[in-house]
N, CA, C and O atoms as CSV, one atom per row, in Angstrom:
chain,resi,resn,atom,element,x,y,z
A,1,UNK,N,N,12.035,14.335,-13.433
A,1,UNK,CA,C,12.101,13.703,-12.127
A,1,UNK,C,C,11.075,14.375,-11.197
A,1,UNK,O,O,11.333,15.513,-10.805
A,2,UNK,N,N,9.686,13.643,-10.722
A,2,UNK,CA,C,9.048,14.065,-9.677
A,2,UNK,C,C,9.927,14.012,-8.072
A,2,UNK,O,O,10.715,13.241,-7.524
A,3,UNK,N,N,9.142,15.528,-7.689
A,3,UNK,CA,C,9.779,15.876,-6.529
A,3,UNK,C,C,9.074,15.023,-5.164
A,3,UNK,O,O,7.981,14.483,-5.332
A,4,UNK,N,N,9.542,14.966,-4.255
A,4,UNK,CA,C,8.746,14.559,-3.212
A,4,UNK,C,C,7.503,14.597,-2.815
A,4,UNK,O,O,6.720,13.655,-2.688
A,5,UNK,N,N,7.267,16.235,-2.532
A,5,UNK,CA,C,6.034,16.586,-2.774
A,5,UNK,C,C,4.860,16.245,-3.881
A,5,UNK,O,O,3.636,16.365,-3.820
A,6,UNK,N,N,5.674,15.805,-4.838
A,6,UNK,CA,C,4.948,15.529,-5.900
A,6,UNK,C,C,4.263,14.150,-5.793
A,6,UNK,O,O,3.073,13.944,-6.027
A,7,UNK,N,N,5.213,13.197,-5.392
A,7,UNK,CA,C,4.480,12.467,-5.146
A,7,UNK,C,C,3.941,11.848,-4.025
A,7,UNK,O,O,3.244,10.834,-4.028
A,8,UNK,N,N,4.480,12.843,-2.567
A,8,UNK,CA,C,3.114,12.547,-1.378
A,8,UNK,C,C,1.784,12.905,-2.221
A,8,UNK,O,O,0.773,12.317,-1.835
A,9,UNK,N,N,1.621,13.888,-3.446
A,9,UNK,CA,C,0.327,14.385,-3.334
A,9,UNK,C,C,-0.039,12.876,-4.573
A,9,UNK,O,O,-1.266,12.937,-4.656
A,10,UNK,N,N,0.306,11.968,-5.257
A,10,UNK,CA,C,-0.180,11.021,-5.957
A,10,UNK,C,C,-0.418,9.976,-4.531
A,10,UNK,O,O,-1.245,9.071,-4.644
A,11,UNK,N,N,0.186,10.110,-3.467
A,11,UNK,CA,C,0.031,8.624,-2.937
A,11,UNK,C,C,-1.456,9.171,-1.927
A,11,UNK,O,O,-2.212,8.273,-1.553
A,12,UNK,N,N,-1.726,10.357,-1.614
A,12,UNK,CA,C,-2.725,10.795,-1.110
A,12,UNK,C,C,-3.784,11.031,-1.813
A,12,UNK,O,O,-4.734,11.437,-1.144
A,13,UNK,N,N,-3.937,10.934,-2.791
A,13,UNK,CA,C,-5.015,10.992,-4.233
A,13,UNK,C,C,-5.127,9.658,-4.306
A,13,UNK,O,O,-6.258,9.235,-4.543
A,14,UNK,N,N,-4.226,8.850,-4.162
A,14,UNK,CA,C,-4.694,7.527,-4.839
A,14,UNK,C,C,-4.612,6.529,-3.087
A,14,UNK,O,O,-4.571,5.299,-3.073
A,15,UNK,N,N,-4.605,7.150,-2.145
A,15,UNK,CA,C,-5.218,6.894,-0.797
A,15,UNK,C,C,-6.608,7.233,-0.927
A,15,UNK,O,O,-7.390,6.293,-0.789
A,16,UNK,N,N,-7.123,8.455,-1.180
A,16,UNK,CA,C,-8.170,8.832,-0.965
A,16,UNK,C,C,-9.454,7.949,-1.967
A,16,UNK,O,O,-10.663,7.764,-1.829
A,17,UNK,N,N,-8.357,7.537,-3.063
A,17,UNK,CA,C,-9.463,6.504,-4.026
A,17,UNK,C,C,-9.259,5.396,-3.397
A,17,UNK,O,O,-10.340,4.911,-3.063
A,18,UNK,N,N,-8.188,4.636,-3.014
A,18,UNK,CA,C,-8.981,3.432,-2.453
A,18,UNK,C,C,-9.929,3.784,-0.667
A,18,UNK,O,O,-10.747,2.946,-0.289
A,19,UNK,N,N,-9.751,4.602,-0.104
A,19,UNK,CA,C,-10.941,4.613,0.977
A,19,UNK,C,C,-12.166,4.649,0.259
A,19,UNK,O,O,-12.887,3.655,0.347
A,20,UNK,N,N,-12.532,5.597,-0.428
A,20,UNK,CA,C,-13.619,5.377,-1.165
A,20,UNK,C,C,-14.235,4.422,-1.789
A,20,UNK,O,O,-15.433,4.142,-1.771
A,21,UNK,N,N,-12.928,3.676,-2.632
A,21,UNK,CA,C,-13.461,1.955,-3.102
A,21,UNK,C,C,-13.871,1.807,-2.032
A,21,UNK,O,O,-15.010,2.223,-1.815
A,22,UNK,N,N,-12.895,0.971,-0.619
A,22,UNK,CA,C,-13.190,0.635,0.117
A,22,UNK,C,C,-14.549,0.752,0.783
A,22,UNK,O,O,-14.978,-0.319,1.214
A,23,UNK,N,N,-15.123,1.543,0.917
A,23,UNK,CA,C,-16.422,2.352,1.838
A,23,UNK,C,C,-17.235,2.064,0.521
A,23,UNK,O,O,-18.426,2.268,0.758
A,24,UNK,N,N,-17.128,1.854,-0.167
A,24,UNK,CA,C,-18.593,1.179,-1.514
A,24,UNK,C,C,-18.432,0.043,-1.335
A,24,UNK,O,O,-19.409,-0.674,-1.116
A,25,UNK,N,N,-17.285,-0.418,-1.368
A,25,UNK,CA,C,-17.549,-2.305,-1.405
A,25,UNK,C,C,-18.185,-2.515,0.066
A,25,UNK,O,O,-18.784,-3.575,0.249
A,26,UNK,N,N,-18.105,-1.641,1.068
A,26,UNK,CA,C,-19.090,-1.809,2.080
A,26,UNK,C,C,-19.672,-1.997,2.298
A,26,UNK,O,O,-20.019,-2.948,2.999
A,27,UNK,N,N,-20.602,-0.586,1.483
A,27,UNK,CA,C,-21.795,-0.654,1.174
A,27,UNK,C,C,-22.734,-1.437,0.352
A,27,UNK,O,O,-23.941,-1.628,0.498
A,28,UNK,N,N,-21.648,-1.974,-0.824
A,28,UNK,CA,C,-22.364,-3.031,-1.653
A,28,UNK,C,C,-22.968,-4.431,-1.061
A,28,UNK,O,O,-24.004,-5.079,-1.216
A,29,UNK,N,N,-21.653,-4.560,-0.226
A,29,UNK,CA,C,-21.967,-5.645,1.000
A,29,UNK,C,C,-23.066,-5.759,1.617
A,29,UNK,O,O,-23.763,-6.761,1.777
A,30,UNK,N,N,-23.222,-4.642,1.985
A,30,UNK,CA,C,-24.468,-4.822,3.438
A,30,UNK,C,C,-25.778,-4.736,2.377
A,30,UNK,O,O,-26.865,-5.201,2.717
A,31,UNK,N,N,-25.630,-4.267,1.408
A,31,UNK,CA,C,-26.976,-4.218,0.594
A,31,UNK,C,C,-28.345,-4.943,0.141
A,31,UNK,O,O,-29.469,-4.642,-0.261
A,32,UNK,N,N,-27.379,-6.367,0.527
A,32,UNK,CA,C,-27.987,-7.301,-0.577
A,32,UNK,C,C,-29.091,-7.756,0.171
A,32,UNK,O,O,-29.000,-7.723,1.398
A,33,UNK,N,N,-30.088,-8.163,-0.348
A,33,UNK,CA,C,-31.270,-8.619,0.329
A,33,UNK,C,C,-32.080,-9.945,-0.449
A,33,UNK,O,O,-33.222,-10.400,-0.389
A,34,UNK,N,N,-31.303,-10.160,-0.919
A,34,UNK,CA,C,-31.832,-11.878,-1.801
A,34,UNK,C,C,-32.923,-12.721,-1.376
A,34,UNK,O,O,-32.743,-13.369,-0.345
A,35,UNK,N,N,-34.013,-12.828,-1.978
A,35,UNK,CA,C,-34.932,-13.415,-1.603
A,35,UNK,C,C,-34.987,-15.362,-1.871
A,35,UNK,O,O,-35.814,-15.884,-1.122
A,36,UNK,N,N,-34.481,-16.040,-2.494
A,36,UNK,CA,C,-34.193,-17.084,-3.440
A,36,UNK,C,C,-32.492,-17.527,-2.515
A,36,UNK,O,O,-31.611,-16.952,-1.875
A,37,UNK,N,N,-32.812,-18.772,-2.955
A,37,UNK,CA,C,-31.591,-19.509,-2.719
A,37,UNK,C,C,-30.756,-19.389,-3.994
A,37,UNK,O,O,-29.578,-19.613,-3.716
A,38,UNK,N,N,-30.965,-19.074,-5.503
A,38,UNK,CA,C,-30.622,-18.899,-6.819
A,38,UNK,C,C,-30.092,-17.493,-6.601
A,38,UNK,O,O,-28.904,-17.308,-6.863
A,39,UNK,N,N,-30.917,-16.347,-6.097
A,39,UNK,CA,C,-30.135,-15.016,-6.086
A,39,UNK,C,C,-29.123,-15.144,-4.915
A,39,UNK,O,O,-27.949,-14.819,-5.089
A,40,UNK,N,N,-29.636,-15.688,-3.542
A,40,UNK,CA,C,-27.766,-15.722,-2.847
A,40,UNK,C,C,-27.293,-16.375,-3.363
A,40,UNK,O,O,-26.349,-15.599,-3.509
A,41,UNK,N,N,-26.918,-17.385,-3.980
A,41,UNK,CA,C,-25.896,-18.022,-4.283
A,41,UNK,C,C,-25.054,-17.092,-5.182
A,41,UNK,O,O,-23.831,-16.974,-5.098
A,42,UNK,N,N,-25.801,-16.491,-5.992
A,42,UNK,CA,C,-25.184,-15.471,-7.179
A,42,UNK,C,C,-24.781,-14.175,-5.997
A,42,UNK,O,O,-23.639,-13.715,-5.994
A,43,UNK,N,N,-25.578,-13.791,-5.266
A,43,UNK,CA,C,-24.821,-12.679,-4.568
A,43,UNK,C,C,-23.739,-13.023,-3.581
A,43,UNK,O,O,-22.899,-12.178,-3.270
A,44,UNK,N,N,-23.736,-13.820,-3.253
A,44,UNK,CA,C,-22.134,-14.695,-1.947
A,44,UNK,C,C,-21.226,-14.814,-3.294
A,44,UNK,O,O,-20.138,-14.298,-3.038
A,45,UNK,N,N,-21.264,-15.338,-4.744
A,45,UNK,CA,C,-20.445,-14.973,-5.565
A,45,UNK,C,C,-19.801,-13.596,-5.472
A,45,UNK,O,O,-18.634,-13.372,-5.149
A,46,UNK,N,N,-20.584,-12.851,-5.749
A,46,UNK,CA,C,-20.012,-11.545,-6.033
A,46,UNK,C,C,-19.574,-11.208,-4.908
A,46,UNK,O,O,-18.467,-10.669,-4.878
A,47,UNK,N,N,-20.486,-11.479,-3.361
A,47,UNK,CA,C,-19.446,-10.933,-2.542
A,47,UNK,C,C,-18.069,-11.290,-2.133
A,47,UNK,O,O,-17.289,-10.670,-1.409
A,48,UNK,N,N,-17.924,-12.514,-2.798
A,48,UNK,CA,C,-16.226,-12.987,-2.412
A,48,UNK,C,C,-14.895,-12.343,-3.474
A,48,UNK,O,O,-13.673,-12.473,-3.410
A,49,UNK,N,N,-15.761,-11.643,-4.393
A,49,UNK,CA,C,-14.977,-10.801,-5.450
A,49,UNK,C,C,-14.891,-9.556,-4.979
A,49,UNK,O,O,-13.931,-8.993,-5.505
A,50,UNK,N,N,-15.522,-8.798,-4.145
A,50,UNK,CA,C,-15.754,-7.665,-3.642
A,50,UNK,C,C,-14.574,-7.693,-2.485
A,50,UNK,O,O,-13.638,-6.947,-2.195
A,51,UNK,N,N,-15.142,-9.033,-1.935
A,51,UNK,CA,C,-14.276,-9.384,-0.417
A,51,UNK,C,C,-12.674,-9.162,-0.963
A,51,UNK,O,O,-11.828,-8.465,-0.404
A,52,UNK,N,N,-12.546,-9.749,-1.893
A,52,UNK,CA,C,-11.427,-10.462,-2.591
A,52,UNK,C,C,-10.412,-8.790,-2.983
A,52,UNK,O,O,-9.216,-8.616,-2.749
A,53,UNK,N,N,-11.468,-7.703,-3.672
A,53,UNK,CA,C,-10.643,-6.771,-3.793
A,53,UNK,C,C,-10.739,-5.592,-3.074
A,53,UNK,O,O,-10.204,-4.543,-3.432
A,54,UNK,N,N,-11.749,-5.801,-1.554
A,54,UNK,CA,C,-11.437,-5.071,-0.753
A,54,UNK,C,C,-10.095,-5.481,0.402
A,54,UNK,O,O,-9.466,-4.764,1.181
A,55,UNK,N,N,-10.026,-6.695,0.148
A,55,UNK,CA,C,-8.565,-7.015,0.632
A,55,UNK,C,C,-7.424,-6.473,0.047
A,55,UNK,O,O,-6.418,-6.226,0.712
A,56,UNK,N,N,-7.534,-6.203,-1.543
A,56,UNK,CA,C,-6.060,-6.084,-2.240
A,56,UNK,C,C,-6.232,-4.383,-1.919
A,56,UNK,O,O,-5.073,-4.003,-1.753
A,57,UNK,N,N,-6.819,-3.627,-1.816
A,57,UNK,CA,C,-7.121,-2.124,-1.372
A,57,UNK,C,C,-7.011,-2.014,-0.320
A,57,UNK,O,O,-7.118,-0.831,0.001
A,58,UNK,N,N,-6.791,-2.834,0.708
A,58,UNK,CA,C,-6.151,-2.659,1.782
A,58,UNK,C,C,-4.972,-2.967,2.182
A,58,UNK,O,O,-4.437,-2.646,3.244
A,59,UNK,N,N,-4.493,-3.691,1.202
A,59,UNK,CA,C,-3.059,-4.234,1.068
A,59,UNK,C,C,-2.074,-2.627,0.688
A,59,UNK,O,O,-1.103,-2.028,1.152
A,60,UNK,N,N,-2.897,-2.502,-0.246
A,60,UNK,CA,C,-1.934,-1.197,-0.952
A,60,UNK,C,C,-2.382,0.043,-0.242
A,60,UNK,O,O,-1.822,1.112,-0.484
A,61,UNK,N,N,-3.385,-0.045,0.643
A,61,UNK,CA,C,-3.329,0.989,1.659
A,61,UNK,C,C,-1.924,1.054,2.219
A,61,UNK,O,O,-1.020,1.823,1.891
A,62,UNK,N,N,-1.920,0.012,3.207
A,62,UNK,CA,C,-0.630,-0.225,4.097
A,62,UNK,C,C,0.265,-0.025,3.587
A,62,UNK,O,O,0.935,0.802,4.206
A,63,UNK,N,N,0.816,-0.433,2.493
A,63,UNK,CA,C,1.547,0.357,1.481
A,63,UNK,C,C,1.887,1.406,1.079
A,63,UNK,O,O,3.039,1.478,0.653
A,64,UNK,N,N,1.055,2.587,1.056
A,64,UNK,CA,C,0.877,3.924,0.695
A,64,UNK,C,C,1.060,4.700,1.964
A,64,UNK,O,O,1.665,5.769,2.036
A,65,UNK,N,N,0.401,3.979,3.102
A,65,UNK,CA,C,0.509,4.517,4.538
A,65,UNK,C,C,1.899,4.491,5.354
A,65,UNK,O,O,2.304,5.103,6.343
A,66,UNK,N,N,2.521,3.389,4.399
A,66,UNK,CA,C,4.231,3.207,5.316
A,66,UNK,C,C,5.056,3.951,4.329
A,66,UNK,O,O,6.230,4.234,4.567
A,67,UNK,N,N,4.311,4.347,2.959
A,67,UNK,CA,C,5.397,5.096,2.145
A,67,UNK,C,C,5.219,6.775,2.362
A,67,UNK,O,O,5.980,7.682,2.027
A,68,UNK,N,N,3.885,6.821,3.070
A,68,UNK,CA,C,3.683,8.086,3.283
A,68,UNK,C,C,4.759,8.549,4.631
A,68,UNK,O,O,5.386,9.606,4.703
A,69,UNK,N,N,4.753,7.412,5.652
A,69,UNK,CA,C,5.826,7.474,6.773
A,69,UNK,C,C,6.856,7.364,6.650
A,69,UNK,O,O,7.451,7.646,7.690
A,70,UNK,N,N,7.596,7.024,5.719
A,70,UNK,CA,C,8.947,7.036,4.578
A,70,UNK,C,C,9.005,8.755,4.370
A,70,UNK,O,O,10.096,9.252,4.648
A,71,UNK,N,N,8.016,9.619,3.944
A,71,UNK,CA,C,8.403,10.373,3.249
A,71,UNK,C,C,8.578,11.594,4.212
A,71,UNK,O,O,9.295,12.583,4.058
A,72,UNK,N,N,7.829,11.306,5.138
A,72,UNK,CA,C,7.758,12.143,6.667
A,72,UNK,C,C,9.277,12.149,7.578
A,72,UNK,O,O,9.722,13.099,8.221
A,73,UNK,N,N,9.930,10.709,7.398
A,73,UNK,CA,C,10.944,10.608,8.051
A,73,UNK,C,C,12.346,10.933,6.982
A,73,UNK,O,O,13.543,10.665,7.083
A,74,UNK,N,N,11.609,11.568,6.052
A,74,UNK,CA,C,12.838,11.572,4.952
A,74,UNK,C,C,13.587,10.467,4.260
A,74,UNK,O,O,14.702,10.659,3.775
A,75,UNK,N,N,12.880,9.148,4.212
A,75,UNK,CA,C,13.654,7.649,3.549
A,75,UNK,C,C,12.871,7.608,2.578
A,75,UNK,O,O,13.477,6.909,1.766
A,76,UNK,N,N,12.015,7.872,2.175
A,76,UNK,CA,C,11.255,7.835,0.882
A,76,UNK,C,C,12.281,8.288,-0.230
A,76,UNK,O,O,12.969,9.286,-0.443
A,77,UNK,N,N,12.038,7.016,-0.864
A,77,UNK,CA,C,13.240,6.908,-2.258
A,77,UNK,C,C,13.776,5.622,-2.160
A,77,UNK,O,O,13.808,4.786,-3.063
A,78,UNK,N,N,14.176,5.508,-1.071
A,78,UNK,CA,C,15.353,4.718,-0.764
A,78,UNK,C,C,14.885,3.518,-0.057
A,78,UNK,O,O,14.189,3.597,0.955
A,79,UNK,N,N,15.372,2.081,-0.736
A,79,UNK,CA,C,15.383,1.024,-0.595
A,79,UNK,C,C,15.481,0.720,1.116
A,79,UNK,O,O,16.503,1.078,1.701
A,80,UNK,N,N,14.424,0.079,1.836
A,80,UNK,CA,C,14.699,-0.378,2.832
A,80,UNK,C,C,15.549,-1.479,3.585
A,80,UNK,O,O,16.154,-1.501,4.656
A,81,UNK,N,N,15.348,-2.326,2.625
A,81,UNK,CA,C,16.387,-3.544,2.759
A,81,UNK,C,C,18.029,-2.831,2.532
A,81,UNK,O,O,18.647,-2.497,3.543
A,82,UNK,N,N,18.360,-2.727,1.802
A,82,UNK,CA,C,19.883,-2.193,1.428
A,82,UNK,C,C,20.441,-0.948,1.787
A,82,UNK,O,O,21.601,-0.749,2.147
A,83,UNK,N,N,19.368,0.023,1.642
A,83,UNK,CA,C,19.384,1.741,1.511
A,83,UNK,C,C,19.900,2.078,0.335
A,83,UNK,O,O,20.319,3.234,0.290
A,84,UNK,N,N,20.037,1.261,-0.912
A,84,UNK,CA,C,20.456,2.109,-2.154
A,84,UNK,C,C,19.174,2.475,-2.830
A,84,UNK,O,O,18.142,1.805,-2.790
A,85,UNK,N,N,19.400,3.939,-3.635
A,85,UNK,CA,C,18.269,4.750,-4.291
A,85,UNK,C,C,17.557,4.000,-4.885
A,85,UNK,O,O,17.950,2.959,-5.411
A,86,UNK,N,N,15.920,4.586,-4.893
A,86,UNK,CA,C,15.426,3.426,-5.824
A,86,UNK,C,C,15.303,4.066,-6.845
A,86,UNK,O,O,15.260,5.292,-6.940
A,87,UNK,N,N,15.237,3.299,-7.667
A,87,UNK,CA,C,15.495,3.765,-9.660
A,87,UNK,C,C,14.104,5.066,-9.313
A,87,UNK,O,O,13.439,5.121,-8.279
A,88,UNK,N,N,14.015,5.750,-10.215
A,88,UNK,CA,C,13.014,6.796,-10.942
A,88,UNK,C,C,11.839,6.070,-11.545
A,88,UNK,O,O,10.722,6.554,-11.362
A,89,UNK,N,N,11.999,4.716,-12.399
A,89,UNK,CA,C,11.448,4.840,-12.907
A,89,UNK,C,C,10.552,3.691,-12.580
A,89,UNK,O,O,9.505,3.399,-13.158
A,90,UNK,N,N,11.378,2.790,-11.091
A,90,UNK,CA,C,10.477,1.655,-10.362
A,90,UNK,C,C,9.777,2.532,-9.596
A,90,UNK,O,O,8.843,1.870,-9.142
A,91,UNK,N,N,9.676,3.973,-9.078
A,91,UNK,CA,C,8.891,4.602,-8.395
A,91,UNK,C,C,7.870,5.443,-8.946
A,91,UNK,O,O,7.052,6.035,-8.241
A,92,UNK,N,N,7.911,5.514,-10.392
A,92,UNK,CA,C,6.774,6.124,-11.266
A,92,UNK,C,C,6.103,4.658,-11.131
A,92,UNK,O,O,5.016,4.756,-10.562
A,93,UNK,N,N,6.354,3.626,-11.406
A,93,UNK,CA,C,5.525,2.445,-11.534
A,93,UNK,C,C,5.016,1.770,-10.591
A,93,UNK,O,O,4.050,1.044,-10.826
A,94,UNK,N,N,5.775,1.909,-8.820
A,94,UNK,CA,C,4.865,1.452,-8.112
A,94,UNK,C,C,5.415,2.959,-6.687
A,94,UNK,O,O,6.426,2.898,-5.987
A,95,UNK,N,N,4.697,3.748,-6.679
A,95,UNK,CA,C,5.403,4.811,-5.971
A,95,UNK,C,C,5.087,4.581,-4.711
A,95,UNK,O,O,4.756,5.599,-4.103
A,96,UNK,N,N,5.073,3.519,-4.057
A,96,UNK,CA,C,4.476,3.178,-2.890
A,96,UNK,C,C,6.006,1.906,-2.465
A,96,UNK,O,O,6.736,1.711,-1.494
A,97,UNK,N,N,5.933,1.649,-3.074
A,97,UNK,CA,C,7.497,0.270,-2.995
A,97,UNK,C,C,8.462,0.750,-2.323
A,97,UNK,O,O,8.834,1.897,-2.568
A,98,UNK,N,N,9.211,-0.169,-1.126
A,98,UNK,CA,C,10.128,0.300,-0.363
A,98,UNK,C,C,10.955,-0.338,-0.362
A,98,UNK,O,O,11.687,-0.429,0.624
A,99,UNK,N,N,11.213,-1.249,-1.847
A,99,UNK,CA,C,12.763,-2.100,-2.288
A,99,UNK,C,C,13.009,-1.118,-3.443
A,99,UNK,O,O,12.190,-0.300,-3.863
A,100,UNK,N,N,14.066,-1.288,-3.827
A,100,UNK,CA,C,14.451,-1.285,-5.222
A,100,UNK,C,C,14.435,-2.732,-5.759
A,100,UNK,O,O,14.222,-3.842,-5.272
A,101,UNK,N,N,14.798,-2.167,-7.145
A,101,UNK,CA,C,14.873,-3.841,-7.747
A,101,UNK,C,C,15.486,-4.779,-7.367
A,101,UNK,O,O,14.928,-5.872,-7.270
A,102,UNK,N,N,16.858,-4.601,-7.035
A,102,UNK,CA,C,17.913,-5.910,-6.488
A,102,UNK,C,C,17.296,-6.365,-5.610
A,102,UNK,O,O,17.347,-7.594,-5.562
A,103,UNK,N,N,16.569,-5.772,-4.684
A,103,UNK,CA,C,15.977,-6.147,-3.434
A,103,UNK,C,C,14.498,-7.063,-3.415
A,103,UNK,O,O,14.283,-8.139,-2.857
A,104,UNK,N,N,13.598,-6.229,-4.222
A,104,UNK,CA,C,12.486,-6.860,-4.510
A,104,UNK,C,C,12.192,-8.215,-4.983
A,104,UNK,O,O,10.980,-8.414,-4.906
A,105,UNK,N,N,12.797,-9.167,-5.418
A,105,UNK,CA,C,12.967,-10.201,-5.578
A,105,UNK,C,C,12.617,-11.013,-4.178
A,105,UNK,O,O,11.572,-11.589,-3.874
A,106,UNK,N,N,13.833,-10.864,-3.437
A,106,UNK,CA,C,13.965,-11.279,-2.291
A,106,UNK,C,C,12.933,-11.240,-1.276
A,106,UNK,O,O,12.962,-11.812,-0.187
A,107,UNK,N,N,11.839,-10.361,-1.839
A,107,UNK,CA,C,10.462,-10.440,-0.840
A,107,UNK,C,C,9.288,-11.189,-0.998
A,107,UNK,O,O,8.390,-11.114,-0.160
């Protein structure tokens, strides 16, 4: 059973990797300099895939950032909707989640 501490320090490791995604898909962004109507078209492709998963890295920011405020206020573990514990082993798999299972459905 990981301790608390144990896993503020996974949700801050794996904070610190998506800022970093984040801040490259930035940069990949602003990069492009396409000369051809054939190369933008191919680069506005890629940037809506970039776009596409600098959104989902910010999704699970907010995520990581309200579970990090969970863990500060001492509710980290524990199901927000209900307040019953969340399993061990739904929090090795998404350690950022603030249902348990019965609950998660319902969102």
């Amino acid at each position: 059973m990981k301790s608390v501490a144990e896993r503020k320090a996974e949700l801050l490791a794996r904070q610190a990797d998506l800022n970093a995604r984040i801040a490259g898909i930035g940069e990949e962004l602003d990069s492009h300099e396409a000369k051809d109507w054939e190369e933008m078209a191919t680069e506005r492709e890629s940037d809506e895939v970039l776009e596409d998963l600098g959104q989902s890295a910010q999704a699970e920011l907010r995520m990581i950032e309200a579970a990090l405020t969970r863990i500060d206020e001492d509710e980290y573990g524990y199901c927000v909707q209900c307040g019953d514990r969340i399993a061990e082993e739904r929090l090795n798999l998404l350690p950022a989640t603030p249902f348990c299972r019965k609950c998660a459905p319902q969102k």
